[in-house]
C-alpha positions in Angstrom: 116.9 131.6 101.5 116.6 129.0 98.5 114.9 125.9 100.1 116.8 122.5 98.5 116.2 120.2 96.1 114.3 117.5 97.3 115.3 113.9 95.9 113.8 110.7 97.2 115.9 107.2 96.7 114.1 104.7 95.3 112.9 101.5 96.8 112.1 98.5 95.2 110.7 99.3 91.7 108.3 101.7 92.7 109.5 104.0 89.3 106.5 106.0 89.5 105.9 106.5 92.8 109.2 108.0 93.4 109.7 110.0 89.7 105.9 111.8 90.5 106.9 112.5 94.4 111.0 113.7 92.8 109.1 116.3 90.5 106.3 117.8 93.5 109.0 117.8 96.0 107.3 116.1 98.5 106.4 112.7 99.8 102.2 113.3 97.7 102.2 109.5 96.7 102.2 106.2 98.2 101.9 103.0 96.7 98.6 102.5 98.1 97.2 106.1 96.4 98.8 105.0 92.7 97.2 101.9 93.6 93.6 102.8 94.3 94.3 105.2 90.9 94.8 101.9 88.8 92.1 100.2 90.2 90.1 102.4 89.2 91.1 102.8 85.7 91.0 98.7 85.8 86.7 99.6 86.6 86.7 102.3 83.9 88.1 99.6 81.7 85.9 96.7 82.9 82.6 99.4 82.8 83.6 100.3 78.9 84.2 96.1 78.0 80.9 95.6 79.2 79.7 97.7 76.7 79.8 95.6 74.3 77.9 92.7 75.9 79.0 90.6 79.0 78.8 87.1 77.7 80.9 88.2 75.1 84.3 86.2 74.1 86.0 89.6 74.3 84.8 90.5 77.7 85.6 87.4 79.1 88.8 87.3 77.9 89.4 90.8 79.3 88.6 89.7 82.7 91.0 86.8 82.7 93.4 89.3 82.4 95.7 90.8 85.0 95.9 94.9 85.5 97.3 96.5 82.9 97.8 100.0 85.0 99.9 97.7 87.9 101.3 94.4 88.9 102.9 93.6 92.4 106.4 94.5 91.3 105.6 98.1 91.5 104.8 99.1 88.4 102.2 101.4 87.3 101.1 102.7 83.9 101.5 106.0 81.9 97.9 106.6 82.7 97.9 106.1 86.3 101.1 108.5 86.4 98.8 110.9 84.2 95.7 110.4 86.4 97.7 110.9 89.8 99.4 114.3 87.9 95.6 115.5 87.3 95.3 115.3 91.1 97.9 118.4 90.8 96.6 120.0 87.8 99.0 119.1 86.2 98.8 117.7 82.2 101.4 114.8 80.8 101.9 115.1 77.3 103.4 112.3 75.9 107.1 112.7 74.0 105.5 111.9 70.8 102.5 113.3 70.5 101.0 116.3 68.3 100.6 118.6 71.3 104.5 117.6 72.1 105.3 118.7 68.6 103.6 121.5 68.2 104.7 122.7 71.5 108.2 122.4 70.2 107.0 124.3 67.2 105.7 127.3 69.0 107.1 126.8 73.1 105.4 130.0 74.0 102.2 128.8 73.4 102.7 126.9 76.9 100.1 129.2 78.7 
C-alpha cells in the first residue's frame, strides 16, 4: 500500500517552516525550533564580532542590528533552513554553487 503525499498549507509567512516540514513529510518543525536555530546562529555571529574587539565601531554597530536569520513576520534565513536540514542529515547545496555545478556535471557522483 503506497502511503500519500503529505502537503501542509501554509500559514502566515512561515515559508520555511512549511517548505522543510512539505519535503520530511511530517509536522518536524515549529516556529519555535527554527527559532531557537536562528538565535543561535545570531550567538555564533555575535561570538565571531567579538573577535575583533568589543568596543569596536563594527561590533557595536552589529549589535544595533536586528537578526538577520529571522524577523517576526516569519521569515528565516538560508542558513537556519540549512542548520534545521543538518538536524536530518541532510546537506543544502545552494543553486549556484560549485558543488551544484559539478553535481550537474557528473549526477552520479551523488553518493
Amino acid at each position: 500500500m503506497e502511503r500519500p503525499i503529505l502537503c501542509f498549507q501554509q500559514e502566515g509567512s512561515l515559508c520555511a517552516q512549511h517548505c522543510l516540514n512539505n519535503l520530511l513529510q511530517g509536522e518536524y518543525f515549529t516556529p519555535v525550533d527554527l527559532s531557537s536555530i536562528a538565535h543561535q546562529l545570531d550567538e555564533e555571529e555575535r561570538m565571531r564580532m567579538a573577535e575583533g574587539g568589543m568596543g569596536s565601531e563594527e561590533y557595536r554597530t552589529f549589535l544595533q542590528q536586528p537578526s538577520g536569520n529571522m524577523d517576526d513576520s516569519g521569515f528565516f534565513s538560508i542558513q537556519v533552513i540549512s542548520n534545521a536540514l543538518r538536524v536530518w542529515g541532510l546537506e543544502l547545496i545552494l543553486f549556484n554553487s560549485r558543488e551544484y555545478q559539478s553535481l550537474m556535471i557528473n549526477p552520479i557522483g551523488l553518493t
